[in-house]
C-alpha positions in Angstrom: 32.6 58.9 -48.2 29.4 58.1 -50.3 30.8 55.1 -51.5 31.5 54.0 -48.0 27.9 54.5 -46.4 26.2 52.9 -49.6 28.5 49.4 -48.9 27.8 49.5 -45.1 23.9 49.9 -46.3 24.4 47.2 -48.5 26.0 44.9 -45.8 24.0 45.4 -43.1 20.9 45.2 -45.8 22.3 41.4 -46.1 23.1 40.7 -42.6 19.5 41.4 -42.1 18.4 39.8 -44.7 20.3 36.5 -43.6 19.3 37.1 -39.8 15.8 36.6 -40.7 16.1 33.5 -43.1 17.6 32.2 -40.6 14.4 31.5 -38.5 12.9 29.5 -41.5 15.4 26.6 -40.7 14.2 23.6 -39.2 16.0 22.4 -36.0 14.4 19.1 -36.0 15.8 18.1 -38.9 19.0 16.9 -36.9 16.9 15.4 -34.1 16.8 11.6 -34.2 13.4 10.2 -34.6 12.7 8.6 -30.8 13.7 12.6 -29.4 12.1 13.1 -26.3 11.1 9.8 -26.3 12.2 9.3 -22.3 10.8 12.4 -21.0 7.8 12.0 -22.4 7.9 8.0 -20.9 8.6 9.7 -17.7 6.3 12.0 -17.6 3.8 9.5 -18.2 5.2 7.3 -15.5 4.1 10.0 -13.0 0.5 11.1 -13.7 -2.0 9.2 -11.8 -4.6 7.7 -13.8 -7.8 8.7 -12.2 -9.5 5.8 -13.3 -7.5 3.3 -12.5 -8.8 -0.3 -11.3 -7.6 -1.8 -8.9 -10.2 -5.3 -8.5 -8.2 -8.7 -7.5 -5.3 -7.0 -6.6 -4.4 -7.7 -3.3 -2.4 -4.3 -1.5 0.7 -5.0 0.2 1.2 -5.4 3.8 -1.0 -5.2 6.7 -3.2 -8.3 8.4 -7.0 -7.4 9.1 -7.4 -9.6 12.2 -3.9 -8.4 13.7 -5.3 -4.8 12.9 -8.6 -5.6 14.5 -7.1 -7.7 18.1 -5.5 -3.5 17.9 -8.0 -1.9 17.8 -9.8 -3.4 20.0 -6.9 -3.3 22.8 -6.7 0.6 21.9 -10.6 0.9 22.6 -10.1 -0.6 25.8 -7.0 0.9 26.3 -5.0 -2.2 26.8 -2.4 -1.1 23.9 0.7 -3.5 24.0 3.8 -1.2 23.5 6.5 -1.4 21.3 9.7 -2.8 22.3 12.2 -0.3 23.3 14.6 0.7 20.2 18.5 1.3 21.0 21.2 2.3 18.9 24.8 2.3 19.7 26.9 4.6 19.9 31.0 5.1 18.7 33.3 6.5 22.1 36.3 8.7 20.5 38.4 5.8 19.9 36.5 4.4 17.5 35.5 1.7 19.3 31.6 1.0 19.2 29.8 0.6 22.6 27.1 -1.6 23.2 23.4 -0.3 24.0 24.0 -1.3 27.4 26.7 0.7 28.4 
């Protein structure tokens, strides 16, 4: 019975013993070089840079003498509304209906 409980001591003294060597392995070792590469790259693509410039480029969109003629109908309230949007519409055949009907 001695015997018995010294060679489970001795096995589980090893197992330990291996358990924490085991820690002193390097994971990276098996990585390739450019790891984490993208997400880094991504990461990067979505911080604002808070001191970004931003002289001679032109911004998209927009006409400063169309948005002016505006704003000057609004003030007076002449404002031209939009044209009216429609959307058709499918009858259960399947069939699409025009926006007239």
């Amino acid at each position: 019975m001695r015997l018995k409980a010294m060679s489970f001591n001795r096995i589980l003294l090893a197992a330990a013993a291996l358990a924490a060597l085991a820690g002193c392995t390097d994971a990276r070792k098996d990585l390739s070089p450019d790891f984490g590469v993208a997400l880094r790259s991504n990461l990067a693509a979505q911080v604002a840079d808070p001191e970004a410039r931003y002289e001679g480029v032109l911004q998209p969109g927009g006409d400063g003498v169309r948005a002016a003629l505006a704003a000057t109908r609004y003030g007076k309230n002449q404002v031209i509304q939009p044209a009216q949007a429609a959307t058709s519409s499918i009858d259960n055949k399947g069939a699409a209906k025009s926006p007239a009907n």
